[in-house]
C-alpha positions as CSV (number, residue, x, y, z in Angstrom):
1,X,0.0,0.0,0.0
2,X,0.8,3.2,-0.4
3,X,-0.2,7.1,0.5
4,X,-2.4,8.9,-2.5
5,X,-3.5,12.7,-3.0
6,X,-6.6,13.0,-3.1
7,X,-9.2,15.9,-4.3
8,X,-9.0,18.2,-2.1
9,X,-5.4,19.0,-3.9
10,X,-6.8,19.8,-7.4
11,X,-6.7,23.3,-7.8
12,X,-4.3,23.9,-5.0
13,X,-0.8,22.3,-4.6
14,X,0.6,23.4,-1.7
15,X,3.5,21.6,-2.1
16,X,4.1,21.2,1.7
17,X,4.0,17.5,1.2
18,X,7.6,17.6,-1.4
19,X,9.3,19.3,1.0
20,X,8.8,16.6,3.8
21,X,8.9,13.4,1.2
22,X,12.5,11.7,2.0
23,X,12.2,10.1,-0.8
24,X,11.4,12.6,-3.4
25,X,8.1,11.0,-4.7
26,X,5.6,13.4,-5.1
27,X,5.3,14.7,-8.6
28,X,3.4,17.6,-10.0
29,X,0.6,17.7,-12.6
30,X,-0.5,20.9,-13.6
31,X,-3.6,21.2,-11.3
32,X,-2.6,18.1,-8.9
33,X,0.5,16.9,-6.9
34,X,0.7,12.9,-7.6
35,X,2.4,10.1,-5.0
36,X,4.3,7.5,-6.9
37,X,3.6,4.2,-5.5
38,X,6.9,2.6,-5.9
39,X,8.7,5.4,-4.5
40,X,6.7,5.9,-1.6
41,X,8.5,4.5,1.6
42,X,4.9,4.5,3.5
43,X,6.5,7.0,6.5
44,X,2.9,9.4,6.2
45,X,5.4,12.6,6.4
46,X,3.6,13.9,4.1
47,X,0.1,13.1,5.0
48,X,0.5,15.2,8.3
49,X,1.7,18.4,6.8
50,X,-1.0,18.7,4.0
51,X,-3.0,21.9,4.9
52,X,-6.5,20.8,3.0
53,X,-6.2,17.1,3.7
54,X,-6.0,15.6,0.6
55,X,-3.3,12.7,1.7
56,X,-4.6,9.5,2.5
57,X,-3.1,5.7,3.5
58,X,-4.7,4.2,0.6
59,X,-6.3,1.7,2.3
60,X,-8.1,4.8,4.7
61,X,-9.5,6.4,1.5
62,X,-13.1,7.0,2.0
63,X,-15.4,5.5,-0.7
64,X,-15.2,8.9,-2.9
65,X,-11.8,9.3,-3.0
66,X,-10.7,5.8,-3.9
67,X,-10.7,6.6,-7.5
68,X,-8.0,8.7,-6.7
69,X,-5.6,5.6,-5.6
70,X,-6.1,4.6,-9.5
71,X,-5.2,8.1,-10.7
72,X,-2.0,8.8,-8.6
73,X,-1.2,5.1,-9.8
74,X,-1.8,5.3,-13.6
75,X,-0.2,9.0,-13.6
76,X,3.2,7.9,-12.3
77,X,3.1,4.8,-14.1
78,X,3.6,6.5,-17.7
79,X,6.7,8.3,-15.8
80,X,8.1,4.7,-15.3
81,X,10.6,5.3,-12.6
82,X,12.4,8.6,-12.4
83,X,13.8,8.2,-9.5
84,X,13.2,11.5,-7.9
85,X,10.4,14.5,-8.8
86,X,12.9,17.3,-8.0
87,X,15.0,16.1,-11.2
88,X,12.2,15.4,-13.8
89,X,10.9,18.4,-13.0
90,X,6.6,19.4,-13.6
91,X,4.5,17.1,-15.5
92,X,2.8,18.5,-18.3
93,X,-0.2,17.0,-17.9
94,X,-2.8,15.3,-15.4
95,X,-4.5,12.4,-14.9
96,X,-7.8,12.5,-17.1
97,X,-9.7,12.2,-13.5
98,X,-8.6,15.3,-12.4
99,X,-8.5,17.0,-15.9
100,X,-12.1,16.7,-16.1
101,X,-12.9,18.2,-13.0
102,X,-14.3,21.7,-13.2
103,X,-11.8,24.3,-12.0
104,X,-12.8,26.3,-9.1
């Protein structure tokens, strides 16, 4: 298992979460912030400092989020492994879950 962003990022990207990452996992889509699942090390540093809430153990996601576990999967799967967000830089693109979402 692993931690996933959730909705409550969309539109916001605080970015809180990269700073605390040890591992350098969280990767950024241009209206979302994206937790690779083979990267992630599990230590919920970054659940704890997310101002809006949006982190989640994945197996905690409440039912309207879990579609979210999918995205944050499938997003970081087409950036095979990188090895680090801070070095391949902002994804140009998002998920199509969260691209279809209405902007605030």
């Amino acid at each position: 298992m692993t931690y996933v962003v959730a909705l409550p990022c969309v539109d916001v990207k605080d970015r809180a979460c990269t700073e605390e990452c040890p591992v350098d996992g969280i990767y950024e889509g241009p209206r979302m912030l994206y937790i690779h699942p083979d990267e992630c090390i599990d230590c919920g540093a970054c659940e704890v400092v997310c101002p809006v809430e949006a982190i989640h153990y994945e197996d905690d996601l409440p039912a309207e989020l879990r579609p979210f576990a999918a995205a944050n999967a499938e997003f970081c799967a087409e950036l095979g492994m990188p090895g680090g967000a801070s070095a391949y830089g902002p994804v140009g693109r998002d998920h199509p879950l969260v691209a279809a979402l209405p902007r605030a």
